[in-house]
DRENDO-1510 file (C-alpha; in Angstrom, 1 decimal, always signed):
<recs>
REC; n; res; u; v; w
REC; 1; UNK; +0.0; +0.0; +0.0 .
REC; 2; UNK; +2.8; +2.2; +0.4 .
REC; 3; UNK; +4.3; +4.4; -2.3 .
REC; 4; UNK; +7.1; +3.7; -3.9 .
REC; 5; UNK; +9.9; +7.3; -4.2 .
REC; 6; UNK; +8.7; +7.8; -7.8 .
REC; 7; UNK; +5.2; +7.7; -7.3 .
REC; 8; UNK; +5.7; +10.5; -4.6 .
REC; 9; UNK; +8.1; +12.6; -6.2 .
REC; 10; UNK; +5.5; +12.6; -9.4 .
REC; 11; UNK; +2.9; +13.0; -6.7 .
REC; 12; UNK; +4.7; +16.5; -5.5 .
REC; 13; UNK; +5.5; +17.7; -9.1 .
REC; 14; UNK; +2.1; +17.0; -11.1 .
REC; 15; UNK; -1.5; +17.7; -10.5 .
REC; 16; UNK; -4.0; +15.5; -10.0 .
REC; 17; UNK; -5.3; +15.3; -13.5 .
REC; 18; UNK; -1.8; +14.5; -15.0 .
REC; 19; UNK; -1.9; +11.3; -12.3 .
REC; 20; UNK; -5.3; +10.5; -13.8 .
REC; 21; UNK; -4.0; +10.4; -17.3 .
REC; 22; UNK; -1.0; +8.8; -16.2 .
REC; 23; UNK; -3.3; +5.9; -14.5 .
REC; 24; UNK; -5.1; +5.0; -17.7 .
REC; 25; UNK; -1.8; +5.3; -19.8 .
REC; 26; UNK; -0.3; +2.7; -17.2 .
REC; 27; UNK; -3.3; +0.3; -17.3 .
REC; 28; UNK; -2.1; +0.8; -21.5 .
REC; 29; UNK; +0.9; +0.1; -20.6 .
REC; 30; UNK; -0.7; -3.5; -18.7 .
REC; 31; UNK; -2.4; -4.4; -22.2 .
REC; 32; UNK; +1.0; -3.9; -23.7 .
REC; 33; UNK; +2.6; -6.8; -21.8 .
REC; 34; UNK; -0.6; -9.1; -22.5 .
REC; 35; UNK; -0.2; -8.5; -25.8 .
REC; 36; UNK; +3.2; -8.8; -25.6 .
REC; 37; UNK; +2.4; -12.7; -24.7 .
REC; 38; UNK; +0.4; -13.4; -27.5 .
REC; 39; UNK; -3.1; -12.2; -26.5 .
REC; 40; UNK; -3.5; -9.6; -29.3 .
REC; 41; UNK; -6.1; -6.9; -29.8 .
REC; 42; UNK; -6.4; -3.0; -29.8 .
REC; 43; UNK; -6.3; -0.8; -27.4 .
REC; 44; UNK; -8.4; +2.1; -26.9 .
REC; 45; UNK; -8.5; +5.3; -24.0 .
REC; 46; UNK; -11.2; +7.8; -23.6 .
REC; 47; UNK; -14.0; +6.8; -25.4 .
REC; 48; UNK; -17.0; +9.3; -24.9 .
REC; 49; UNK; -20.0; +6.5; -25.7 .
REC; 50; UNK; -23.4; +7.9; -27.5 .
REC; 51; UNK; -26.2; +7.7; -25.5 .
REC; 52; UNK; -29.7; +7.7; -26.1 .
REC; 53; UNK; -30.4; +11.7; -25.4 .
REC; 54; UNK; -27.9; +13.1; -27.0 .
REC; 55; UNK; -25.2; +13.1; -24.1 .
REC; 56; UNK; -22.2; +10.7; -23.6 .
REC; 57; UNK; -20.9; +8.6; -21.2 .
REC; 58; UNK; -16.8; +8.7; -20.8 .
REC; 59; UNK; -14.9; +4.5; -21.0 .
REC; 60; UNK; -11.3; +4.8; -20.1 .
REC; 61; UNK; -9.6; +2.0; -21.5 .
REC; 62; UNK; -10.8; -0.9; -23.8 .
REC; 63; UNK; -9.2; -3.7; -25.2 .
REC; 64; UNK; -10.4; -5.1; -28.6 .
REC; 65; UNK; -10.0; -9.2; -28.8 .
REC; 66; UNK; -11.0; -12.2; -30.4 .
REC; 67; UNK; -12.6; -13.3; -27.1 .
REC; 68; UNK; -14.7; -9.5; -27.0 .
REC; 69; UNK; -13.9; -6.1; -25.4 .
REC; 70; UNK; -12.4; -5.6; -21.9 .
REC; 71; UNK; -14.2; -2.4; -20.9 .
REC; 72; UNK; -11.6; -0.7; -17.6 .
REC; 73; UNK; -12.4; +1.7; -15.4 .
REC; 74; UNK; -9.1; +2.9; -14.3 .
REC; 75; UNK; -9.1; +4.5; -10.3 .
REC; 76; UNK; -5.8; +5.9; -8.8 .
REC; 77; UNK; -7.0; +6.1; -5.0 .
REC; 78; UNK; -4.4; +5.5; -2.4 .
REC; 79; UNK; -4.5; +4.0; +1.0 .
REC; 80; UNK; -7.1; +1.0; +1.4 .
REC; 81; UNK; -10.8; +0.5; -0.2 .
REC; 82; UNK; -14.0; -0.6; +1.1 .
REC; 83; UNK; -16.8; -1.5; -1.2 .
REC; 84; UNK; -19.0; -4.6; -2.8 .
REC; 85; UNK; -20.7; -4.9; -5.5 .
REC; 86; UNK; -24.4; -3.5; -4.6 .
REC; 87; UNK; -23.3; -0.3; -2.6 .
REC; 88; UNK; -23.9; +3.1; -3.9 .
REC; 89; UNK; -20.6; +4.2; -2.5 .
REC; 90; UNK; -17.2; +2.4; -1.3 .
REC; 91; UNK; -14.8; +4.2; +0.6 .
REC; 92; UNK; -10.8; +5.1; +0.7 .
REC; 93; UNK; -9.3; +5.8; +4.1 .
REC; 94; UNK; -5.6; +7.3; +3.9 .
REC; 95; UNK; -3.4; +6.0; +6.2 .
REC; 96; UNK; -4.3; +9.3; +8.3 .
REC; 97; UNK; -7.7; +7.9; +8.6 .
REC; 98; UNK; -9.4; +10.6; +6.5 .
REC; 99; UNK; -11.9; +9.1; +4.6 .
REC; 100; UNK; -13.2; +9.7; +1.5 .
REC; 101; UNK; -16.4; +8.5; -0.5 .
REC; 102; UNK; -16.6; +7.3; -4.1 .
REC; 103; UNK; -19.4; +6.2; -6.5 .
REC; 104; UNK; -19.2; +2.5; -6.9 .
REC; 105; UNK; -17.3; +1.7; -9.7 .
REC; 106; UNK; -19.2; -1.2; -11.1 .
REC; 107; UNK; -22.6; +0.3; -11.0 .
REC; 108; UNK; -20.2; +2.9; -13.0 .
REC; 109; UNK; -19.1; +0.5; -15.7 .
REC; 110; UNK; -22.2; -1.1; -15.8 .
REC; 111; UNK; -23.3; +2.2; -17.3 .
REC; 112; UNK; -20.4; +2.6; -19.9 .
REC; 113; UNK; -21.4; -1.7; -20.4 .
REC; 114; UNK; -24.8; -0.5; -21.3 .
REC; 115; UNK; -23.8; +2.2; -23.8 .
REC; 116; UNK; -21.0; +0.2; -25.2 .
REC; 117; UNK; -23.6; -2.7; -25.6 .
REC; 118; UNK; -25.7; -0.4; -27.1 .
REC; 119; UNK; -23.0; +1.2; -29.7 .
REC; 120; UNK; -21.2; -2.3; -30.9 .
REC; 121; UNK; -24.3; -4.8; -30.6 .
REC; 122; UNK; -25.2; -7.3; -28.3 .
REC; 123; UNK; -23.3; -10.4; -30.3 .
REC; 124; UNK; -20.2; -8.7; -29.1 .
REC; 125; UNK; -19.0; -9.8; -25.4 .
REC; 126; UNK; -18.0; -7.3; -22.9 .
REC; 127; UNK; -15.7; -7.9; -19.7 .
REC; 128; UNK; -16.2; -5.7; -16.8 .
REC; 129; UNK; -12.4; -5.0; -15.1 .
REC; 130; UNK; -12.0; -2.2; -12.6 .
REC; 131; UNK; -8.3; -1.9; -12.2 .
REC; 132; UNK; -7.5; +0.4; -9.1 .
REC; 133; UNK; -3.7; +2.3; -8.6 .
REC; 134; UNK; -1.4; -0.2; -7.1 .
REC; 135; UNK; -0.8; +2.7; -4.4 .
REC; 136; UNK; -4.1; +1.6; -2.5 .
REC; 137; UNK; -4.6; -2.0; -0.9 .
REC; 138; UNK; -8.3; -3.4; -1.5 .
REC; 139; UNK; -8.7; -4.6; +2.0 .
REC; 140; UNK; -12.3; -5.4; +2.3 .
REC; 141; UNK; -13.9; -5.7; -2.0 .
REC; 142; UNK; -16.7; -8.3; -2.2 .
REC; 143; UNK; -17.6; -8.9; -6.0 .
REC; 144; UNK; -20.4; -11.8; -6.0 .
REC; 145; UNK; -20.7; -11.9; -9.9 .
REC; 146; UNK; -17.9; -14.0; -11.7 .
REC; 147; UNK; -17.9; -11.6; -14.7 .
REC; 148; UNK; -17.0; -8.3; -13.2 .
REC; 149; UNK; -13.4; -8.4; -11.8 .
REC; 150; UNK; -11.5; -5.8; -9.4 .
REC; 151; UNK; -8.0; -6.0; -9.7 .
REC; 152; UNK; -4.7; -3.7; -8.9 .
REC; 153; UNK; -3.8; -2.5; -12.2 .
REC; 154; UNK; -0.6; -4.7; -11.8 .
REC; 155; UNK; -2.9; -7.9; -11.7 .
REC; 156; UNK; -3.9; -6.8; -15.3 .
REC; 157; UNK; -2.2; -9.4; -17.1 .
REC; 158; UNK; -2.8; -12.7; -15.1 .
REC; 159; UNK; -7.1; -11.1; -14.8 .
REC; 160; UNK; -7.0; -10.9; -18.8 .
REC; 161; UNK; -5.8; -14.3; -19.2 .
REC; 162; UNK; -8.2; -16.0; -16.8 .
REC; 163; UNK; -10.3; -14.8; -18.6 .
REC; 164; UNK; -9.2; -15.3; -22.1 .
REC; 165; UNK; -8.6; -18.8; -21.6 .
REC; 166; UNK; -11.9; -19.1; -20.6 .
REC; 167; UNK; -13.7; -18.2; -23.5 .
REC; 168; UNK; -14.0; -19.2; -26.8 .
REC; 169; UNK; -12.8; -17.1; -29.9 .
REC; 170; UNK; -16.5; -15.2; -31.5 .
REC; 171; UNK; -15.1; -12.0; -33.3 .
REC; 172; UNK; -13.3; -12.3; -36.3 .
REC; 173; UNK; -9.9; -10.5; -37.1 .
REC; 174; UNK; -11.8; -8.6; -39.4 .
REC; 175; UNK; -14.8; -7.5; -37.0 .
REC; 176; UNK; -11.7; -6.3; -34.5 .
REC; 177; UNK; -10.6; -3.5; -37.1 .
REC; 178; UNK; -14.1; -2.6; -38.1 .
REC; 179; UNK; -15.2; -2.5; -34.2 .
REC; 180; UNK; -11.8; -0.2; -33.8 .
REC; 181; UNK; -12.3; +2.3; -36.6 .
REC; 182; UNK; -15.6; +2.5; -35.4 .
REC; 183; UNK; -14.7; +3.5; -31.6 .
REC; 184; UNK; -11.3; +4.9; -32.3 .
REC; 185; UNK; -14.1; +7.8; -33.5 .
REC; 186; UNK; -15.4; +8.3; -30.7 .
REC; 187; UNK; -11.6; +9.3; -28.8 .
REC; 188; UNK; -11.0; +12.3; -31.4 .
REC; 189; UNK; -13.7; +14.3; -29.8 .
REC; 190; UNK; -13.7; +18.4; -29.5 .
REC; 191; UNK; -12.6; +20.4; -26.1 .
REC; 192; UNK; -16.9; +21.0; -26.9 .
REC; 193; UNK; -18.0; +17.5; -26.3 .
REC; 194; UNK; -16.0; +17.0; -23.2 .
REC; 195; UNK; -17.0; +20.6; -21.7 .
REC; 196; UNK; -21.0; +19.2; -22.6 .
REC; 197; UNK; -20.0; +15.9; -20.9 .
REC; 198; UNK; -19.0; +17.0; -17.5 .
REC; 199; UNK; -22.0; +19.8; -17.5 .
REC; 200; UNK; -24.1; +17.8; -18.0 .
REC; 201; UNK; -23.6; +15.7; -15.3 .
REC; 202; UNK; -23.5; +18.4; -12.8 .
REC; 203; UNK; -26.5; +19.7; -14.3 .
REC; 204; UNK; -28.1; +16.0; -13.0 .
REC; 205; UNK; -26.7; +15.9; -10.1 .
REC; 206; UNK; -27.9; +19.3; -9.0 .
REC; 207; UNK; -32.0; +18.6; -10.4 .
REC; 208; UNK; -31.6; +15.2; -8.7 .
REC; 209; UNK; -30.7; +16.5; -5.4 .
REC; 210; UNK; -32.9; +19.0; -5.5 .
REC; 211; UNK; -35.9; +16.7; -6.2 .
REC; 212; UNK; -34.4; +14.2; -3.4 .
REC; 213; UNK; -34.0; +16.7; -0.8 .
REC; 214; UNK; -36.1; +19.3; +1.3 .
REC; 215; UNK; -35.2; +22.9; +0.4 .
REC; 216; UNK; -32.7; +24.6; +1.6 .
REC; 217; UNK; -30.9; +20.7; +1.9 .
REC; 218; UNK; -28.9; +18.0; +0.1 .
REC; 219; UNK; -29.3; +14.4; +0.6 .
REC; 220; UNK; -26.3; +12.3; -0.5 .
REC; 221; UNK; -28.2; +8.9; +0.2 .
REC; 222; UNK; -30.9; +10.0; -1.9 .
REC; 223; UNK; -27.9; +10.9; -5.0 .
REC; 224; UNK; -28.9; +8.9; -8.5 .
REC; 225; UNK; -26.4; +6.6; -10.3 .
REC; 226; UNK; -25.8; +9.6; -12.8 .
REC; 227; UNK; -25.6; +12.2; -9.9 .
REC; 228; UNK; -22.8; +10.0; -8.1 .
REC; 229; UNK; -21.1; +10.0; -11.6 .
REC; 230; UNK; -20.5; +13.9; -10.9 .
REC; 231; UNK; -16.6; +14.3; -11.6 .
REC; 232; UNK; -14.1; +17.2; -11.2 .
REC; 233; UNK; -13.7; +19.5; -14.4 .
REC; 234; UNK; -10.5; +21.0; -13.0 .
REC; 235; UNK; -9.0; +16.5; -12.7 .
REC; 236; UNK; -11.8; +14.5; -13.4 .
REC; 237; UNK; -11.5; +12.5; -10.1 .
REC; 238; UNK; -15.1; +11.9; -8.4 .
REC; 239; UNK; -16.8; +15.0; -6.2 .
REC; 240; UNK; -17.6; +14.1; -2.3 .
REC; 241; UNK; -20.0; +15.6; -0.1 .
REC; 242; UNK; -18.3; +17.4; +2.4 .
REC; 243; UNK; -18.5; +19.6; +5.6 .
REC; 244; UNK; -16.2; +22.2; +6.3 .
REC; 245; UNK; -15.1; +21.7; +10.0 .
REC; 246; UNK; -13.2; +25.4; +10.0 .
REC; 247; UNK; -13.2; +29.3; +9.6 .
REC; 248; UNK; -16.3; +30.9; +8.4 .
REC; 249; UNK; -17.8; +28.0; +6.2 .
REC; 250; UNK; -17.8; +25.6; +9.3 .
REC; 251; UNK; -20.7; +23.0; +9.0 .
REC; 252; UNK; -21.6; +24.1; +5.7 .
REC; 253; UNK; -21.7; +21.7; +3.2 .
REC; 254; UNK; -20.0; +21.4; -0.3 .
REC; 255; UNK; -18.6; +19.2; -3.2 .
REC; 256; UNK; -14.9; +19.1; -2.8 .
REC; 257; UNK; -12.5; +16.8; -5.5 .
REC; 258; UNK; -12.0; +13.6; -4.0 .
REC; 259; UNK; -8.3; +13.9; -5.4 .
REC; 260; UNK; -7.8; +16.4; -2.8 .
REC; 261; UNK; -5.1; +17.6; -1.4 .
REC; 262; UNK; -3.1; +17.4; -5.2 .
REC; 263; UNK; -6.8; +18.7; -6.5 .
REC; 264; UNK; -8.6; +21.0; -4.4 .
REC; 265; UNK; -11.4; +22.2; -6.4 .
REC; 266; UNK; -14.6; +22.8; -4.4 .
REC; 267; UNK; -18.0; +23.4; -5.7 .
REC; 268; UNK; -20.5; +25.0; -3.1 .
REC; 269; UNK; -23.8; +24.1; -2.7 .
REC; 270; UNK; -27.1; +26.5; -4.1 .
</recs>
């Protein structure tokens, strides 16, 4: 769980959404080496989905095979997690004990699943893998379903595989090009698109709260899957509910980066 000397001198010289970009470019990295052992396919990062209404919903890595597409959603928490599979939240407590509450990562790649299912048809197989920052410890995960698979991103290699062997070979070499001309389209998107992304998941976050909650009030418990989706537009890491225990803010509650310190963008409640 601890970090290694490069990870905190990169830590103390780039911000938080470099280290996000540098997470999904290491989980890259992972696909690399299982390629590298002759489990071939293309690779994919930010692939802003279509959905239904118009809006888009963000995957961060894929990997293209015979077998189907690995869909990742790449986390770079420290310290240790807490979470199972039907939670709304899990939790990652520093080794200071300051804790700090996520969205559940499954329920969120079961929404890129759904869109990607969508997009690609459903003859194509999809593998759930959410591959977490080998700076954090997953001390108490409880996954019930054997198709979804929480890993350190340096367990990449031996989860593909297991899975891999497991399944037989149902998309040509041909349908693998077509399927990655046909997404690769989706990663050139415009500053526009991304801007339209991230508002407008705030903007369903704030009607949904406002719906859930008396005036005046916030309810995090009452949050929607789409309103726990809200992420930082300064690093991209996931917003918190939070209290402000000092000066003249103190027991007032805002949205503050999770990512904080390295991120500390705050968003005040209205």
């Amino acid at each position: 769980m601890a970090k290694s000397l490069i990870d905190k001198m990169l830590d103390s010289i780039f911000d938080a959404e470099w280290v996000g970009k540098r997470g999904e470019k290491l989980t890259e990295r992972e696909l690399m080496l299982v390629q590298l052992f002759g489990r071939k396919g293309k690779v994919l990062r930010n692939v802003y989905l279509p959905k239904e209404n118009g809006e888009t919903s963000e995957v961060d890595v894929i990997f293209i095979t015979q077998k189907g597409i690995f869909v990742f959603e790449s986390k770079n928490y420290s310290g240790w997690i807490f979470g199972d599979e039907k939670s709304l939240n899990w939790t990652a407590m520093l080794p200071n004990k300051q804790k700090n509450q996520f969205y559940n990562p499954i329920m969120q790649n079961k929404t890129h699943m759904k869109w990607m299912k969508k997009f690609v048809g459903e003859d194509i197989p999809l593998f759930s893998i959410i591959a977490f920052s080998e700076r954090c410890e997953l001390k108490k995960v409880t996954v019930e379903s054997p198709d979804i698979k929480v890993i350190n991103r340096d367990m990449t290699y031996v989860t593909v595989k297991a899975i891999w062997d497991k399944n037989p070979d149902v998309v040509t070499a041909e349908q693998i090009e077509e399927l990655y001309a046909k997404l690769k389209d989706l990663t050139n998107v415009d500053q526009a698109v991304k801007l339209a992304h991230i508002e407008n998941i705030e903007k369903k976050f704030k009607n949904k709260d406002e719906k859930a909650a008396p005036k005046g009030e916030v309810s995090e418990a009452n949050s929607s899957e789409d309103a726990k989706s809200m992420i930082c537009p300064k690093c991209g890491s996931p917003l918190v509910l939070r209290t402000a225990k000092k000066g003249d803010n103190a027991g007032n509650q805002f949205y503050g980066c999770s990512a904080f310190p390295k991120c500390r963008y705050v968003r005040n409640l209205e």
